[in-house]
OpenMM code with the backbone's topology and positions (N, CA, C; nanometers):
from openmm import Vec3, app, unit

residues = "UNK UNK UNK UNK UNK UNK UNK UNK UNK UNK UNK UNK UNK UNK UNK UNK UNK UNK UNK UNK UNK UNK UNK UNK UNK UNK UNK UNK UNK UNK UNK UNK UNK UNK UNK UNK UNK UNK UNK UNK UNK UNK UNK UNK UNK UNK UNK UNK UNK UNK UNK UNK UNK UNK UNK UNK UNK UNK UNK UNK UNK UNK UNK UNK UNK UNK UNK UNK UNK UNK UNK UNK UNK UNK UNK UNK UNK UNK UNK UNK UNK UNK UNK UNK UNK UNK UNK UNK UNK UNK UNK UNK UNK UNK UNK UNK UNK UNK UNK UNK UNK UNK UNK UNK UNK UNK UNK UNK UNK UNK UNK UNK UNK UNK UNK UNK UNK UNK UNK UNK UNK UNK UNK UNK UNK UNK UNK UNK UNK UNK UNK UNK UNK UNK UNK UNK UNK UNK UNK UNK UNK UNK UNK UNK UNK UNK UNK UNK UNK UNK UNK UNK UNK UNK UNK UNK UNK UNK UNK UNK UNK UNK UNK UNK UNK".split()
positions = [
    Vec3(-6.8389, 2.0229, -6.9852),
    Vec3(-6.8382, 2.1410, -7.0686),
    Vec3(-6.7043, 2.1478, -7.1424),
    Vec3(-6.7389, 2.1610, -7.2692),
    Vec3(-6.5756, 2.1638, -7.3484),
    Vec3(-6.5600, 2.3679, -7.3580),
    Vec3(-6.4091, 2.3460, -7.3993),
    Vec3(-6.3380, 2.4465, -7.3949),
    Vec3(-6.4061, 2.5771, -7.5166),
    Vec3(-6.4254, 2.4779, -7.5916),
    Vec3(-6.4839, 2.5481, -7.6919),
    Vec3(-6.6325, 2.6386, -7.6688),
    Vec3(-6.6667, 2.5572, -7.5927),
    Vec3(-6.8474, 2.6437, -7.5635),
    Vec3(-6.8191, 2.7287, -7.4890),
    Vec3(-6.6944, 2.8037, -7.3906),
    Vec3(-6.6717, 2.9453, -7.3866),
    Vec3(-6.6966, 3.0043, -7.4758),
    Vec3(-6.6319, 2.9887, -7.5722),
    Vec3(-6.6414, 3.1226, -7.6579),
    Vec3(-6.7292, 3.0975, -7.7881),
    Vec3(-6.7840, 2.9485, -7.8220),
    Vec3(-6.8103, 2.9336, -7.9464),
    Vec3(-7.0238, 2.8867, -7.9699),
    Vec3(-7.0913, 2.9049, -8.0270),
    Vec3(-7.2325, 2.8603, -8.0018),
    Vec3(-7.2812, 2.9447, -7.9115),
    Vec3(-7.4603, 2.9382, -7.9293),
    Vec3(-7.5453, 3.0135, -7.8436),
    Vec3(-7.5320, 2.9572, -7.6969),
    Vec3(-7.5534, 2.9660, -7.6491),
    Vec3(-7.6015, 2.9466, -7.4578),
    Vec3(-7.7121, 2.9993, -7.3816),
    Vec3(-7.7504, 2.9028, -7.2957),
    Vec3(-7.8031, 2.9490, -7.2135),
    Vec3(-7.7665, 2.9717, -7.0447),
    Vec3(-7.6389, 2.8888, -7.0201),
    Vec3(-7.5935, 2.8978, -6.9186),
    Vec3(-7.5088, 2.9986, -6.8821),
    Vec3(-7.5871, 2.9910, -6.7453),
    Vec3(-7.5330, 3.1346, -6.6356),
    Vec3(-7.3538, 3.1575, -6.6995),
    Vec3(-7.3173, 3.0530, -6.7011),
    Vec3(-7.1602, 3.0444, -6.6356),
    Vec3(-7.1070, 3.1311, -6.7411),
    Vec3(-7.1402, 3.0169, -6.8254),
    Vec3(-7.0907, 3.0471, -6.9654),
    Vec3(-7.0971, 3.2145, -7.0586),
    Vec3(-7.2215, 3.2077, -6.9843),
    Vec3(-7.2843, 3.4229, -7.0127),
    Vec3(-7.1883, 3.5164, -6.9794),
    Vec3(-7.1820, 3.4564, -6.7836),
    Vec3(-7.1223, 3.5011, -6.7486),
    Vec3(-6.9345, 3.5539, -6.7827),
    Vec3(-6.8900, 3.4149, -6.8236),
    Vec3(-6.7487, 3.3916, -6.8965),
    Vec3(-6.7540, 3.5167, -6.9381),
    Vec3(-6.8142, 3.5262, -7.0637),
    Vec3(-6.8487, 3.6169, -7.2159),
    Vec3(-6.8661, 3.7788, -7.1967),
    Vec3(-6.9169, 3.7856, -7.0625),
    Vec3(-6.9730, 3.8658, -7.0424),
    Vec3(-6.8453, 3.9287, -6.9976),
    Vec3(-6.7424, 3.8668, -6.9412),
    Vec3(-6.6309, 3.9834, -6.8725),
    Vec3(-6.5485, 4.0048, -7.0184),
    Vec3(-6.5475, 3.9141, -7.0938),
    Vec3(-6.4767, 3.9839, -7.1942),
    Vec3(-6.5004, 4.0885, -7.2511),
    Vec3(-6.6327, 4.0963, -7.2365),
    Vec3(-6.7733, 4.2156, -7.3391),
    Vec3(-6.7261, 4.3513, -7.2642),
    Vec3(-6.7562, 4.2769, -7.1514),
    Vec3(-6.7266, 4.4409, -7.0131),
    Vec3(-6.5895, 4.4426, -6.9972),
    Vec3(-6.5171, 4.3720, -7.0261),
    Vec3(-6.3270, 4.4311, -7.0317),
    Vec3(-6.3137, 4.5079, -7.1543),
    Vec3(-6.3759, 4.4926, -7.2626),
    Vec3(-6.3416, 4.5755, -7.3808),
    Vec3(-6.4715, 4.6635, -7.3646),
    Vec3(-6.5722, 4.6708, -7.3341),
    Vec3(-6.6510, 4.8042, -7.2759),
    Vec3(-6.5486, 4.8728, -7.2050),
    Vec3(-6.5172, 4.8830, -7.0918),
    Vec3(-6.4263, 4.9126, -7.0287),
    Vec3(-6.3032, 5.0354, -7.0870),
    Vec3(-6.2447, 4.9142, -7.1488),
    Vec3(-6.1007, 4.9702, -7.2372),
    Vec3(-6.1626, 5.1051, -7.2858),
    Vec3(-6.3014, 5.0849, -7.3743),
    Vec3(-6.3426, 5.2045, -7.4452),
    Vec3(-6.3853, 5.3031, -7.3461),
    Vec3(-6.4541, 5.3134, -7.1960),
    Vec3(-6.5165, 5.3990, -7.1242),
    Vec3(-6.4034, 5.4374, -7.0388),
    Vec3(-6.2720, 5.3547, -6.9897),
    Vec3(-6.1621, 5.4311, -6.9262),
    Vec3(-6.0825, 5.5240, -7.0451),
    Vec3(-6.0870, 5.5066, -7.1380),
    Vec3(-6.0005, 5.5852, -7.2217),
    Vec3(-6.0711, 5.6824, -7.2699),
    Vec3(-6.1739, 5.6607, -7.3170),
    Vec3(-6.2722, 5.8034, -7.3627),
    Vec3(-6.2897, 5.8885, -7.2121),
    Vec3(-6.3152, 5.8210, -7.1092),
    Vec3(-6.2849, 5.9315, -6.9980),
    Vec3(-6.1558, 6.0008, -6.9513),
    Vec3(-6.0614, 5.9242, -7.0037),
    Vec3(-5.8873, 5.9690, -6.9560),
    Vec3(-5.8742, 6.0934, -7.0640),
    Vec3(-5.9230, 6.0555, -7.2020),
    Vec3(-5.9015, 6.1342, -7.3189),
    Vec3(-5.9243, 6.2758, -7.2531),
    Vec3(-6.1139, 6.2648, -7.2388),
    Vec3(-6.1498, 6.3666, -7.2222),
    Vec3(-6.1359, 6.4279, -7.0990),
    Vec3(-6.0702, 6.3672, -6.9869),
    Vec3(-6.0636, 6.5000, -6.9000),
    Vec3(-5.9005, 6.5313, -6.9411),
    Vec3(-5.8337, 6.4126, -6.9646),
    Vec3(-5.7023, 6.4828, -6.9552),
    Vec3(-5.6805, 6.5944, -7.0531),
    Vec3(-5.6641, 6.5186, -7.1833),
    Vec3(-5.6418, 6.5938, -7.2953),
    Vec3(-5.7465, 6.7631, -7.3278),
    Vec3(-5.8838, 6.7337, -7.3066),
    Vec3(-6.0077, 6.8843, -7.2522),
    Vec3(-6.0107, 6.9149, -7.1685),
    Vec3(-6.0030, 6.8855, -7.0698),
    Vec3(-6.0243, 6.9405, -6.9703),
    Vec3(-6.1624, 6.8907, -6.9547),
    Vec3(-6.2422, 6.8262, -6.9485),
    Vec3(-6.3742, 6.8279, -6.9098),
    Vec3(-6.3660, 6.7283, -6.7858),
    Vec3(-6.4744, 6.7770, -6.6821),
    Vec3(-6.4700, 6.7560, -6.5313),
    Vec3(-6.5266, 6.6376, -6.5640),
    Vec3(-6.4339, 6.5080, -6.4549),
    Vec3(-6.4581, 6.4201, -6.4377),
    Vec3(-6.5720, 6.3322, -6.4457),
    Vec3(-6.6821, 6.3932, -6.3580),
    Vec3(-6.8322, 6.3151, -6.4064),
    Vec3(-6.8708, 6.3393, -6.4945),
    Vec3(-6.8705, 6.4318, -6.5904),
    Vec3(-6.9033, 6.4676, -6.7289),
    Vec3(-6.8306, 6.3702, -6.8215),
    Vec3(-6.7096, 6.3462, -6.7899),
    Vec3(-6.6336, 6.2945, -6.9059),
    Vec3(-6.6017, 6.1437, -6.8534),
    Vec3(-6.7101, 6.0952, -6.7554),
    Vec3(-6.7358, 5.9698, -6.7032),
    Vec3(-6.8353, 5.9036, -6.7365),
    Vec3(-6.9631, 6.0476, -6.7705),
    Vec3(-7.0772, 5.9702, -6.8070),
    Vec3(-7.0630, 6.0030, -7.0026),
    Vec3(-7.0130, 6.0751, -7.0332),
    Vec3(-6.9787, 6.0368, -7.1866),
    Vec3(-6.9479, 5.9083, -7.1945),
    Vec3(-6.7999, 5.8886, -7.1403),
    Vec3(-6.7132, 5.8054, -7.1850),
    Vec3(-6.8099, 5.6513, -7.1463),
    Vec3(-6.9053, 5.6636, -7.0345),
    Vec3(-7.0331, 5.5159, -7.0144),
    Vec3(-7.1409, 5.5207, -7.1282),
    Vec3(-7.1384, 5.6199, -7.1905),
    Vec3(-7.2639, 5.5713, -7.3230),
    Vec3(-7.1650, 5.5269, -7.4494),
    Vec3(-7.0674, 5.5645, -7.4483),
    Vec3(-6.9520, 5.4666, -7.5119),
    Vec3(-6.9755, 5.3561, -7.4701),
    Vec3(-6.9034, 5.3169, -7.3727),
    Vec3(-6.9129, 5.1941, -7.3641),
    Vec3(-7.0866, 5.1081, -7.3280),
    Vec3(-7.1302, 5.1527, -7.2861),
    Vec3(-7.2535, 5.1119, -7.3135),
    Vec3(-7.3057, 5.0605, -7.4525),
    Vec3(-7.2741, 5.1557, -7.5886),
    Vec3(-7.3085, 5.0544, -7.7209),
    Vec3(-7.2326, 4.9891, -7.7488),
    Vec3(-7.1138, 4.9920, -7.6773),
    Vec3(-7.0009, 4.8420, -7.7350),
    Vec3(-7.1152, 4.7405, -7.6718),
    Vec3(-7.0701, 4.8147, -7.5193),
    Vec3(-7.1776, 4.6672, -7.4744),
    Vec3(-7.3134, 4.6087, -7.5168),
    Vec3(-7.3958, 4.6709, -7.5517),
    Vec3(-7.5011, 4.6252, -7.6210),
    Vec3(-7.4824, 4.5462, -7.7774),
    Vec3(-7.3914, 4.5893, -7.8300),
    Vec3(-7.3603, 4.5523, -7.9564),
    Vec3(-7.3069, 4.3942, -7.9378),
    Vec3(-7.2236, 4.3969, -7.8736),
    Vec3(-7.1139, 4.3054, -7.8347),
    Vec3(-7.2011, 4.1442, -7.7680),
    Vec3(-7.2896, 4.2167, -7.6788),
    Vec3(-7.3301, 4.1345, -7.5978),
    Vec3(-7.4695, 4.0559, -7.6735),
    Vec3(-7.5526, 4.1256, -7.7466),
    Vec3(-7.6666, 4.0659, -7.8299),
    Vec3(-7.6075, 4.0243, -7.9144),
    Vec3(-7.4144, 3.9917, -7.9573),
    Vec3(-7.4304, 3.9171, -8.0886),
    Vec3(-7.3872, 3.8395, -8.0739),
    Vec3(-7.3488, 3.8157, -7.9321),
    Vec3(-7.2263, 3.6681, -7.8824),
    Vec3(-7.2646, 3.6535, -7.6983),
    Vec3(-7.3792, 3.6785, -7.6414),
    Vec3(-7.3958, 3.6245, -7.5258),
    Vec3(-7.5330, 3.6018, -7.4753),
    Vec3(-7.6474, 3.6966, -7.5638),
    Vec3(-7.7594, 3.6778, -7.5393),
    Vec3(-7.8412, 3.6980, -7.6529),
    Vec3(-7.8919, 3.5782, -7.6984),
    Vec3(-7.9337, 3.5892, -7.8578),
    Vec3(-8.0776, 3.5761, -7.8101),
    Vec3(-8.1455, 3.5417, -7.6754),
    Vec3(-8.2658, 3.5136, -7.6648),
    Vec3(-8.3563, 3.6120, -7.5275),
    Vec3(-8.3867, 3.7418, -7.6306),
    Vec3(-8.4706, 3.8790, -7.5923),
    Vec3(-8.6292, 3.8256, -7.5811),
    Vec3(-8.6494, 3.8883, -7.4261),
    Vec3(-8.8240, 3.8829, -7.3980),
    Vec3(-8.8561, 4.0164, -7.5299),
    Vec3(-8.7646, 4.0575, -7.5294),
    Vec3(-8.8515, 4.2078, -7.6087),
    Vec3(-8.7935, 4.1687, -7.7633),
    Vec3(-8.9044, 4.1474, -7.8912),
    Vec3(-8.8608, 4.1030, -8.0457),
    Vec3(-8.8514, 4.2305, -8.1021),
    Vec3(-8.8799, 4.3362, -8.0174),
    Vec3(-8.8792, 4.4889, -8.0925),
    Vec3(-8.6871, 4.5092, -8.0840),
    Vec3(-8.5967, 4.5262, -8.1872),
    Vec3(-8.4938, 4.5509, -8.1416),
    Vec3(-8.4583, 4.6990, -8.0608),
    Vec3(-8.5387, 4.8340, -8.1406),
    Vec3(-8.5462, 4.9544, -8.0662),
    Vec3(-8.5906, 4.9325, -7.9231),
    Vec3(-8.6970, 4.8586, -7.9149),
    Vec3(-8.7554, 4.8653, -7.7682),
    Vec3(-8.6343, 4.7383, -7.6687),
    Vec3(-8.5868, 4.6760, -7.7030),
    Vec3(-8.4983, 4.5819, -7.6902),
    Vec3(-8.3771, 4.6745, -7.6066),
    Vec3(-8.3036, 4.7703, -7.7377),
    Vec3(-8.1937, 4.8610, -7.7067),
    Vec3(-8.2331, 4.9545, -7.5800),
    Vec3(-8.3786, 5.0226, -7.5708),
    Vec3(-8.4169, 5.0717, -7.4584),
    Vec3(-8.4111, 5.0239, -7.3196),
    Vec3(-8.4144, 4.9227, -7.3107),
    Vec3(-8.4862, 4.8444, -7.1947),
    Vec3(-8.2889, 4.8059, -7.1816),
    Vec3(-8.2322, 4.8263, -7.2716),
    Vec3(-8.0661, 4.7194, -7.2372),
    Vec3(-8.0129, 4.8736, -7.1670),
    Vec3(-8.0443, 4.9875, -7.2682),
    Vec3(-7.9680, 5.1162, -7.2077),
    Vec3(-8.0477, 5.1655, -7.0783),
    Vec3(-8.2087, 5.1874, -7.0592),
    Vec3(-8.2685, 5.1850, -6.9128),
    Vec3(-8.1378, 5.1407, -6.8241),
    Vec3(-8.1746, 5.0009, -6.8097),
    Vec3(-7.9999, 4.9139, -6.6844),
    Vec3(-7.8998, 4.9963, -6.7300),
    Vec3(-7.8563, 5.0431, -6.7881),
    Vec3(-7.7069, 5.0766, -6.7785),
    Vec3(-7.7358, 5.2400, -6.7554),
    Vec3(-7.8476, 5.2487, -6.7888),
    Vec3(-7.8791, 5.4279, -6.7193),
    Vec3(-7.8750, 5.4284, -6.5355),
    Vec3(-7.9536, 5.3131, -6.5166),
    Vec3(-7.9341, 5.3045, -6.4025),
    Vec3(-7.7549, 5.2957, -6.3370),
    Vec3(-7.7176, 5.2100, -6.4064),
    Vec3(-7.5664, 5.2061, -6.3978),
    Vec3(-7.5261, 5.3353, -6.3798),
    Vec3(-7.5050, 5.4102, -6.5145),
    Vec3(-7.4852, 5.5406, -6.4880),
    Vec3(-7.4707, 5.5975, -6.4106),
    Vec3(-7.6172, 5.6073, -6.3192),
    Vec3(-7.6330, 5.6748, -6.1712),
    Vec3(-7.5509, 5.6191, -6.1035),
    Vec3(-7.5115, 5.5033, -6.0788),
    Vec3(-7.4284, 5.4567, -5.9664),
    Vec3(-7.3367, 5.4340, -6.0074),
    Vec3(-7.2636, 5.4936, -6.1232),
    Vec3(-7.1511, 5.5270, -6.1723),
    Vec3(-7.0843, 5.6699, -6.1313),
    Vec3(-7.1678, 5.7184, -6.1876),
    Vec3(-7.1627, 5.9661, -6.1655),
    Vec3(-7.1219, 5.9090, -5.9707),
    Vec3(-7.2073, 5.8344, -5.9008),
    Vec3(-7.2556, 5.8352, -5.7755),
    Vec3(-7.1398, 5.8680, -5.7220),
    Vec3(-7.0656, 5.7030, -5.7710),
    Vec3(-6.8978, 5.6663, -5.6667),
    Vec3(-6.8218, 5.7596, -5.7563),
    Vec3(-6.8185, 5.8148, -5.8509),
    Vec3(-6.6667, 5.8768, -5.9253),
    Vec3(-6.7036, 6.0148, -5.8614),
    Vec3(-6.8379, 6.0758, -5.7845),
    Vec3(-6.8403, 6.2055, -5.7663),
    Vec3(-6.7786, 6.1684, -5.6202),
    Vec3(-6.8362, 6.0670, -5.5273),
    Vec3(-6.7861, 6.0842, -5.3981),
    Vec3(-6.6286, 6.0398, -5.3833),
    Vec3(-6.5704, 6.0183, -5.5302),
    Vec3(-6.4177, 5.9393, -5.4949),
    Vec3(-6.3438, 6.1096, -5.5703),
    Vec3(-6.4268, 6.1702, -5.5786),
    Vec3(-6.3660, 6.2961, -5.6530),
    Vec3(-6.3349, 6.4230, -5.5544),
    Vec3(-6.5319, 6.4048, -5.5100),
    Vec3(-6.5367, 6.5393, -5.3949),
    Vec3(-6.4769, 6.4531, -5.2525),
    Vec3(-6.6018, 6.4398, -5.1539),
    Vec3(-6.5233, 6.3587, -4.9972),
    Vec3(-6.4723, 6.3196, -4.9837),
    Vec3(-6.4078, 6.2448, -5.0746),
    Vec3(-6.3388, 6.1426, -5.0441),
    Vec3(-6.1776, 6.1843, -5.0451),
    Vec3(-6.1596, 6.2690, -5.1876),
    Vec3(-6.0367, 6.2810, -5.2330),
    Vec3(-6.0344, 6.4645, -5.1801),
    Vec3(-6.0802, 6.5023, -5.1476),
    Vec3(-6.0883, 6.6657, -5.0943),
    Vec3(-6.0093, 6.6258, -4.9224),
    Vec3(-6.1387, 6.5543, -4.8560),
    Vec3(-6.0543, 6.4963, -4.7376),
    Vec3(-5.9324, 6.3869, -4.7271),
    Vec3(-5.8947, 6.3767, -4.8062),
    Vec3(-5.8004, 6.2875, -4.8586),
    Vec3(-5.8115, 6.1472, -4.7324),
    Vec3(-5.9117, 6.0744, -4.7548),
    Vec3(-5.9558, 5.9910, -4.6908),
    Vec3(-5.8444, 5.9064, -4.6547),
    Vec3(-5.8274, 5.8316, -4.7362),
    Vec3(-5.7076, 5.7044, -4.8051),
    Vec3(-5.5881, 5.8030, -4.8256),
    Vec3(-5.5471, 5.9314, -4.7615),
    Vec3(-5.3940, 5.9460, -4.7761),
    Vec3(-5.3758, 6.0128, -4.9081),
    Vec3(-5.2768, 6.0208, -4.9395),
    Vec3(-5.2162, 6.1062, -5.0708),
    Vec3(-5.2064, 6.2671, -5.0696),
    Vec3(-5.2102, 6.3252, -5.1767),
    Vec3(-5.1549, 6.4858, -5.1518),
    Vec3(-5.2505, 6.5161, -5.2479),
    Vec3(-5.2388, 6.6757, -5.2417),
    Vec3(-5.3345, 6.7626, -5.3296),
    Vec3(-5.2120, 6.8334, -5.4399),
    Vec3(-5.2270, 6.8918, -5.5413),
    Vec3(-5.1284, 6.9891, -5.5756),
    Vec3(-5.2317, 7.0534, -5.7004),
    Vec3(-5.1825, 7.1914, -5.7309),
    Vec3(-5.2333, 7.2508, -5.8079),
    Vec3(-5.1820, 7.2627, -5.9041),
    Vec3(-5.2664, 7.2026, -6.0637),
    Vec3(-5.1779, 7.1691, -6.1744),
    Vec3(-5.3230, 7.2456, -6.2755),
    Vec3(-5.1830, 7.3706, -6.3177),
    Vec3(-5.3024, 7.4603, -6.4582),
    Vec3(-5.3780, 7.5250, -6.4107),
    Vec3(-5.3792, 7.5582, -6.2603),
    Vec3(-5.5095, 7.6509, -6.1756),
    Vec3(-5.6277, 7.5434, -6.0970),
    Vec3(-5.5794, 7.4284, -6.1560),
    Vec3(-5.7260, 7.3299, -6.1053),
    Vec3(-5.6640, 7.2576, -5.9670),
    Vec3(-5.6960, 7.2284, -5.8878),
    Vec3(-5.6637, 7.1404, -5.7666),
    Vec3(-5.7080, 7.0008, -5.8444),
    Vec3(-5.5650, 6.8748, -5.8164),
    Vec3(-5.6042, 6.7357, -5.8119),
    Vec3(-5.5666, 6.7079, -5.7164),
    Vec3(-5.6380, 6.5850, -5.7155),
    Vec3(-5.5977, 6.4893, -5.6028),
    Vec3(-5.5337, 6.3409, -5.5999),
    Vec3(-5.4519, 6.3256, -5.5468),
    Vec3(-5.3187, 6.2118, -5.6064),
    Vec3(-5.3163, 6.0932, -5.4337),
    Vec3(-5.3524, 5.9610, -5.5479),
    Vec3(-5.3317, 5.8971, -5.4048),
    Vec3(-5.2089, 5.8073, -5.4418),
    Vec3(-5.2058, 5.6914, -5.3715),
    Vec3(-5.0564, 5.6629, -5.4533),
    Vec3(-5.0078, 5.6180, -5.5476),
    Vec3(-4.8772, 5.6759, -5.6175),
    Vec3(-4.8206, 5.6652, -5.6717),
    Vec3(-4.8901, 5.7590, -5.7857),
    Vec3(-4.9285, 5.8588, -5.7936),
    Vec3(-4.9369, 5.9713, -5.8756),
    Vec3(-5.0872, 5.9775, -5.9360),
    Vec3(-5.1761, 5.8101, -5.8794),
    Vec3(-5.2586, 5.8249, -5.9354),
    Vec3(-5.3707, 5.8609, -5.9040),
    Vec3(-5.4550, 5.9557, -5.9305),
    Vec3(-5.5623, 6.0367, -5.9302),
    Vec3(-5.6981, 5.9389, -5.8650),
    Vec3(-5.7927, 6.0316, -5.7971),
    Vec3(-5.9355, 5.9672, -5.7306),
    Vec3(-6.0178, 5.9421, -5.8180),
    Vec3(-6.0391, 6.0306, -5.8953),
    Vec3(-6.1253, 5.9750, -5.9946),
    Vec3(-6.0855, 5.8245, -6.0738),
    Vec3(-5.9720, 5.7988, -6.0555),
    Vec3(-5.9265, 5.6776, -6.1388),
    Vec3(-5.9496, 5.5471, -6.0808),
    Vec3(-5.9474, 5.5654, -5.9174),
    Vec3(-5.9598, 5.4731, -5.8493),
    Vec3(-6.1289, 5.4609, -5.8067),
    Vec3(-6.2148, 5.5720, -5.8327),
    Vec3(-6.3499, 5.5788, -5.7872),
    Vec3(-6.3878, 5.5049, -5.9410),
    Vec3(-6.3397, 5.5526, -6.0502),
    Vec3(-6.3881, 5.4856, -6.1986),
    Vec3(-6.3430, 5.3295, -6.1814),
    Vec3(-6.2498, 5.2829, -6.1212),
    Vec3(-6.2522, 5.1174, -6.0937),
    Vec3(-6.3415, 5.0788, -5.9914),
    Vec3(-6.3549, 5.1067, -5.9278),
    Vec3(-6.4573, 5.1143, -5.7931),
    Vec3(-6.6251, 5.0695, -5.9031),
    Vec3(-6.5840, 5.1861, -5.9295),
    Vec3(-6.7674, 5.1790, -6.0125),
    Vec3(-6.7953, 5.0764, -6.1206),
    Vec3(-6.6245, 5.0911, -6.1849),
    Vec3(-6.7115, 4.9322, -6.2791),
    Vec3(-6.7312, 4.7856, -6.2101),
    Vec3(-6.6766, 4.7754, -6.0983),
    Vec3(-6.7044, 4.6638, -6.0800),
    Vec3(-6.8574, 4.6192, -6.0241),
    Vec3(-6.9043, 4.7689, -5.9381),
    Vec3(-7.0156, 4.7447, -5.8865),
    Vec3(-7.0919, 4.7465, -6.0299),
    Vec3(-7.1019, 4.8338, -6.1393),
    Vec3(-7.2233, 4.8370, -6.2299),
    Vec3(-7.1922, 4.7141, -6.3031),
    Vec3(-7.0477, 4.6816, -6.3649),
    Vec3(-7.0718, 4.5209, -6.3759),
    Vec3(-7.1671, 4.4540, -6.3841),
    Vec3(-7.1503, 4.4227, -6.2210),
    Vec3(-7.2571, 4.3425, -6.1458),
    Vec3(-7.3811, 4.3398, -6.1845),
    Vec3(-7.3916, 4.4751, -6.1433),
    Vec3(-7.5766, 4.4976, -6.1608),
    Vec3(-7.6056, 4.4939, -6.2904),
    Vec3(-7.5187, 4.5693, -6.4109),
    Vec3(-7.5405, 4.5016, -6.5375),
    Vec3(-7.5563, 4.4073, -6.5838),
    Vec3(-7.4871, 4.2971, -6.5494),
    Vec3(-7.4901, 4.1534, -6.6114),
    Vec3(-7.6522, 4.0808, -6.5607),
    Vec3(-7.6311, 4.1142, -6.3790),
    Vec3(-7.7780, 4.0847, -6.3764),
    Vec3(-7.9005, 4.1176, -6.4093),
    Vec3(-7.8805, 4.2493, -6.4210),
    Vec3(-8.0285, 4.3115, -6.4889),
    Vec3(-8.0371, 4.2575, -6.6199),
    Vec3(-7.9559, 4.2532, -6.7344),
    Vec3(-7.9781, 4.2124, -6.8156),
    Vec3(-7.9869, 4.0558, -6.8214),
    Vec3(-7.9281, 3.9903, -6.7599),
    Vec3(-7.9308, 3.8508, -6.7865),
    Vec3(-8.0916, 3.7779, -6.7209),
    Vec3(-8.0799, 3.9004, -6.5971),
    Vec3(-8.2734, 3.8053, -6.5340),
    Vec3(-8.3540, 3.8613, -6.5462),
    Vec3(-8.3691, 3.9977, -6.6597),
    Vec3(-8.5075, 4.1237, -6.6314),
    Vec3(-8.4806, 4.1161, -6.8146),
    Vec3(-8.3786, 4.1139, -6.8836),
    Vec3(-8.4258, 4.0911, -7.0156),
    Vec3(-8.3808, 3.9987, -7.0759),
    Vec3(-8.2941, 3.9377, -7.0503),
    Vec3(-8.3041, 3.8266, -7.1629),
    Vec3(-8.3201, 3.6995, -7.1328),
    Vec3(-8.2973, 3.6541, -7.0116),
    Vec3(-8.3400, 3.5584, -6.9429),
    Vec3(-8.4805, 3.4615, -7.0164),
    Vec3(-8.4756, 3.3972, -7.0962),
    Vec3(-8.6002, 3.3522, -7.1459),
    Vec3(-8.6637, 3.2252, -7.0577),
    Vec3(-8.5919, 3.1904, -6.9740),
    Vec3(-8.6736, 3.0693, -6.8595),
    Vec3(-8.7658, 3.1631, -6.7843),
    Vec3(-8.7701, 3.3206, -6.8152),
    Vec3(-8.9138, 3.3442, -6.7117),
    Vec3(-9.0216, 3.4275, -6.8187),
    Vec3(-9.0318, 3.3856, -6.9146),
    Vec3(-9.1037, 3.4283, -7.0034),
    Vec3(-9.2646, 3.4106, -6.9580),
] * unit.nanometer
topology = app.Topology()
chain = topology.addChain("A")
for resn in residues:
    res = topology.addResidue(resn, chain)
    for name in ("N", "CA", "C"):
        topology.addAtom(name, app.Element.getBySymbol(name[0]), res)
């Protein structure tokens, strides 16, 4: 395999998807940690709210990103019905996104599981583990790695996968 078929030509190999695919979901990412930092820090809007905004952000990077440079070959030729079936998986994501950022928000960081302090900043109680940084921040890394996962696979063996056509 040359250096070049990382990043350059269609594919069909796992590896290579895979490669592509963390770049797709590192700059998904960039856009869904910052549209969530924006919005709770700067609004105030509560964490799972401004977790599952900030995932339909990154969700059309990712769809955009990923049908134009990692998976050019869709069981579904409808592109609307295509986009459905890509956002379905990442709805699912979603859920097991809200899931871990609510339990790294409420149980986890209320009982201060893993240590750290509480303090009251503006009337609101946070919760700080170390080094100043907040549960939700560490439950929002937590979660991308698991939906990642399940993203890349759902999409790579339930839609675009064309060896099970």
């Amino acid at each position: 395999m040359k250096f070049k078929n990382l990043f350059v030509g269609d594919t069909d190999n796992t590896f290579i998807q895979f490669f592509r695919y963390c770049f797709v979901g590192g700059f998904a990412f960039v856009v869904d940690f910052g549209v969530m930092t924006l919005l709770t820090e700067v609004f105030s809007v509560y964490p799972v709210v401004s977790s599952t905004i900030s995932f339909i952000a990154g969700l059309v990077v990712n769809y955009l990103l990923s049908t134009f440079w990692i998976f050019k070959n869709s069981k579904i030729k409808n592109r609307f019905a295509e986009f459905l079936a890509f956002a379905l998986i990442g709805v699912i994501g979603l859920g097991i996104n809200a899931a871990i950022i609510w339990l790294f928000q409420n149980p986890l960081a209320t009982g201060l599981v893993f240590g750290g302090e509480s303090a009251v900043v503006n009337g609101e109680t946070k919760y700080f583990w170390l080094w100043g940084i907040q549960y939700y921040h560490i439950g929002k890394i937590v979660s991308t790695v698991v939906v990642f996962l399940w993203n890349f696979c759902g999409r790579k063996f339930i839609l675009f996968d064309k060896s099970k056509k």
